[in-house]
MINUVEX-580001 format. One record per residue (C-alpha): x, y, z. Coordinates in steps of 0.05 Angstrom, whole numbers, plus 5000, padded with zeros to 4 digits. Layout:
BEGIN
XYZ...
This chain:
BEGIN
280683667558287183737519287484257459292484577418294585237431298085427361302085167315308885377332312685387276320785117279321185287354318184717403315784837472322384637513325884637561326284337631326784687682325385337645317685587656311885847607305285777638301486037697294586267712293686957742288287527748283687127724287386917662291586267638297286487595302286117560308786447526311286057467315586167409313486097335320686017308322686667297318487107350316587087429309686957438304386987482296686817491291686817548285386657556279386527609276785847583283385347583278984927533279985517483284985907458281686147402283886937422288287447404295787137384300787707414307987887410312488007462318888037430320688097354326487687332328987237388334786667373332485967401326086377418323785707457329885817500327086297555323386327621318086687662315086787728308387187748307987487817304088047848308488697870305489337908298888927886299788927814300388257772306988277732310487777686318587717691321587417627328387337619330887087540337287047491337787577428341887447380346287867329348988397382354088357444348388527494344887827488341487687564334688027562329988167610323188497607316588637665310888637638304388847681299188237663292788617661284688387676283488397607289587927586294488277554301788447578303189177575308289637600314589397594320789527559328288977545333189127591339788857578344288467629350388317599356188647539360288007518365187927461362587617391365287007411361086877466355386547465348986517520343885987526338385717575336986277617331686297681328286737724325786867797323587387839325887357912321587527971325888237977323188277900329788277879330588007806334787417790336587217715341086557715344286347653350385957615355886327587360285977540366986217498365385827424373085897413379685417420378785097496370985317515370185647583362985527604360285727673353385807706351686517716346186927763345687647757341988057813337888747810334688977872329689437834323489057814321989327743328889177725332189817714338790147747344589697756344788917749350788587782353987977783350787607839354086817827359486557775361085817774367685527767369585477695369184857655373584747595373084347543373884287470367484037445360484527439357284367496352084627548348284547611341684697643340385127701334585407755333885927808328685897847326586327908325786087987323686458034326787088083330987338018333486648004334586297940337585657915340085497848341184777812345884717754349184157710353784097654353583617602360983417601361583377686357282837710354683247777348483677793350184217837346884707888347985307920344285717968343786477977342986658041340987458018347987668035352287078018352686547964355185898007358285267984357484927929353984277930354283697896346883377898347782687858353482407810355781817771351981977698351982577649345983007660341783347631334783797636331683707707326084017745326584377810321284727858320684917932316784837986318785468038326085308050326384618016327984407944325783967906329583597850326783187791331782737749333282237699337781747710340181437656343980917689338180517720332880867671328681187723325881897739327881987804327582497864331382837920328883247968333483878006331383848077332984578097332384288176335383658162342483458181344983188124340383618085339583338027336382658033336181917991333981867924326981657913323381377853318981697808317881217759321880647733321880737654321080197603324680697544329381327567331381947555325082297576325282917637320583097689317383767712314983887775309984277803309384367872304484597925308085147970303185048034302084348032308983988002304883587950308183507891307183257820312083037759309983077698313582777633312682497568312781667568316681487514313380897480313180957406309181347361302681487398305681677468303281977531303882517582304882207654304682427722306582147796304782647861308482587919304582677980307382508058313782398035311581847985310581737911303681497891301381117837303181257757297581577731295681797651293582467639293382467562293281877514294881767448299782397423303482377354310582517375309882907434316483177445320282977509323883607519317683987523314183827580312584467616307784617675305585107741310885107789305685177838297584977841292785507825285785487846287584677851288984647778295184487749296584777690301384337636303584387571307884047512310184047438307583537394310283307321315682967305318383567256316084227246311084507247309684337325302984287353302784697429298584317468295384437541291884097593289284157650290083717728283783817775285183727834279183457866281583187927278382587948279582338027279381578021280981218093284680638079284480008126289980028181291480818157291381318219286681888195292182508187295181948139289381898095291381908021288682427974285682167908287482577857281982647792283482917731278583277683
């Protein structure tokens, strides 16, 4: 069943790969902004969100622009956010918040990352947790004067609740150019203190990667080329990453896969989907036991569109299945979702409206897994049919 959230004001629901949903201690929350505040809601039937509307954060620039992640530490269920403020030096925020049984977040206070001159500006910023619970806020830093100087930026604090010293963990090389510009970026946590991050610019027609080793950043890697990018979405499965694309080139949402084992690691582009109208991005979710995963994005069609998935199970894509019909303007750079499966549901979300105010919408995949043996299929091949409520 899909429903609307709230009505969110100027702000939509964006952006890939950032994250603003999860389920948790027996709660589904979903931070949002409303155009001029962060936001948050939670509530035990996904079918209504009919409770309490909360604030997390008065007066946030671009208060769509942020990221969060909920994981348990020392047994305790905590939500790390990481966001832009604007109108002082100190803009790259971070804040823990405990997510309590009774569904509110308590118990934190901003913590701020970064001093910068006023000409500076800082956008797009994400979050992850490693498995040393470390905190690591990535973001882009960008000079808005003469020749602009943008790199991709991850700082690192090895104190959970964010306090004491944060230090400059990763700095891209610099792009310059003359034109406002901007890119999108993700960290996301492996395993044995290991993390990876994926970046793009919009003016350098390469996603990159780099991998943390917990002492070391290595290499840079360049994981496909030939087009200006754009938003993406990324997830892992233990030590490999997964990559979600468009490509505007051939108009299809397509895949790679890091092979953390593999020699070249990472390995050929797959398709997602082959689109009949572009410009649209995919999320993905995926499962961190099994390697299932699932993109999600909005089919661009017209005026009454909808939301899409594909799941990639044994190293294949499946069939293109609906999950929603029938939305006025969703918007395509809204498409948010779990980054893993919880209690085989999928939690995903999106912004429809084709101006303001925008309708926050949510929905959610059951996974009732279905074991169908197909004729000439060896039984640990079977393929799962997935059914959506």
């Amino acid at each position: 069943m899909v429903v609307t959230i709230q009505s969110t004001g100027s702000a939509r629901n964006g952006v890939p790969p950032q994250r603003k949903t999860y389920f948790c201690n027996g709660w589904w929350w979903h931070l949002y902004s409303d155009g001029a505040d962060l936001k948050y809601e939670a509530t035990q039937n996904p079918a209504d969100w009919s409770g309490p509307v909360n604030t997390l954060r008065i007066g946030v620039i671009n208060s769509d622009d942020f990221s969060c992640r909920f994981y348990q530490y020392l047994g305790v269920w905590y939500c790390y956010v990481a966001y832009i403020v604007d109108a002082q030096r100190n803009r790259v925020k971070f804040r823990r918040e405990q997510a309590t049984n009774w569904g509110t977040l308590i118990g934190g206070s901003e913590i701020g990352l970064v001093v910068d001159s006023s000409d500076v500006l800082h956008v797009h910023p994400d979050v992850d947790v490693g498995t040393d619970d470390a905190l690591y806020v990535g973001y882009f830093r960008k000079i808005t004067t003469g020749f602009q100087d943008i790199r991709w930026r991850i700082h690192r604090n090895p104190n959970n609740d964010g306090g004491g010293l944060w230090t400059l963990s990763y700095s891209s090389p610099l792009v310059l150019w003359s034109l406002l510009f901007t890119g999108w970026g993700s960290v996301l946590r492996l395993t044995d203190t290991k993390m990876y991050t994926i970046y793009c610019f919009e003016v350098v027609n390469n996603f990159y990667g780099v991998e943390w080793t917990g002492a070391v950043w290595l290499a840079r890697e360049t994981i496909v080329s030939g087009f200006q990018p754009s938003m993406f979405g990324a997830g892992k499965k233990g030590d490999d990453v997964y990559f979600g694309y468009y490509d505007p080139v051939v108009i299809e949402l397509r895949f790679k896969l890091r092979d953390y084992d593999a020699v070249p690691q990472w390995q050929p582009i797959e398709t997602i989907v082959v689109l009949t109208a572009g410009g649209t991005y995919p999320h993905l979710c995926v499962d961190d036991s099994t390697g299932d995963c699932w993109a999600f994005w909005v089919n661009r069609q017209g005026l009454n569109e909808s939301i899409k998935y594909n799941m990639r199970t044994g190293g294949a894509w499946g069939v293109v299945t609906t999950l929603v019909t029938g939305e006025l303007y969703p918007q395509v750079i809204s498409i948010n979702c779990f980054w893993e499966p919880v209690n085989q549901k999928i939690g995903v979300s999106w912004s429809r409206n084709e101006i303001a105010p925008y309708d926050l919408r949510f929905h959610v995949l059951d996974l009732a897994v279905v074991v169908l043996p197909l004729a000439g299929l060896h039984p640990s091949k079977m393929l799962p049919l997935l059914l959506d409520g």
